[in-house]
C-alpha positions in Angstrom: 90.6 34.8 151.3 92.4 37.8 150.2 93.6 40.6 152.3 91.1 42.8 151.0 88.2 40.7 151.9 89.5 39.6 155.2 89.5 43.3 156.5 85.9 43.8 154.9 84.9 40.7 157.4 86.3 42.9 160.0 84.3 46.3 158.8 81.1 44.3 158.4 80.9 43.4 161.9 81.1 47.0 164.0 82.8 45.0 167.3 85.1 43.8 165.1 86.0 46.5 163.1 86.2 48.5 166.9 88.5 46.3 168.2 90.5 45.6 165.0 91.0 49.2 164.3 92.1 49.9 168.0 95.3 46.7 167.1 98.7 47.9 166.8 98.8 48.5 162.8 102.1 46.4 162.9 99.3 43.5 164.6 96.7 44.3 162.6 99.4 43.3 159.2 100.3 40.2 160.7 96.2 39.4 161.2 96.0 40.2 158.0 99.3 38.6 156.7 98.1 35.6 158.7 95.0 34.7 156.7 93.4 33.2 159.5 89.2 33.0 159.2 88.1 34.8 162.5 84.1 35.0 162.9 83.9 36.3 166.5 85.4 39.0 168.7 86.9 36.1 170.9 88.7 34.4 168.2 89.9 38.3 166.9 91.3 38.8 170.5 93.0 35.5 171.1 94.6 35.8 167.9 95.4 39.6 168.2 96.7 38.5 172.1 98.8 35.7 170.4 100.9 38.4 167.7 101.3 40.9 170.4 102.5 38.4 172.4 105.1 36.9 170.2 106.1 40.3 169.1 
C-alpha cells in the first residue's frame, strides 16, 4: 500500500483521521514510512504508542 493510500485509510475513518492528525507529524511519517495495515483505532494507538516510544 502506498503512502498515499495509507493516509486516505486514515481520512476515511473520522476516529482515525482525529487521532492520526493529533500524532506528532515526525510519528505520523514513521506510521506512514512504516506501511503497516491498521483497521482500528486500537491498532492506530498501539502502533502510534510504539514510535513515540522508541523515539
Amino acid at each position: 500500500m502506498e503512502q498515499d493510500e495509507l493516509k486516505t485509510a486514515y481520512e476515511s475513518d473520522p476516529n482515525l483521521r482525529d487521532y492520526f492528525d493529533s500524532l506528532p507529524t515526525d510519528v505520523q511519517g514513521k506510521i506512514l514510512a512504516s506501511k503497516v495495515e491498521i483497521s482500528t483505532l486500537g491498532e492506530l494507538m498501539k502502533v502510534a504508542e510504539h514510535f513515540q516510544a522508541t523515539m
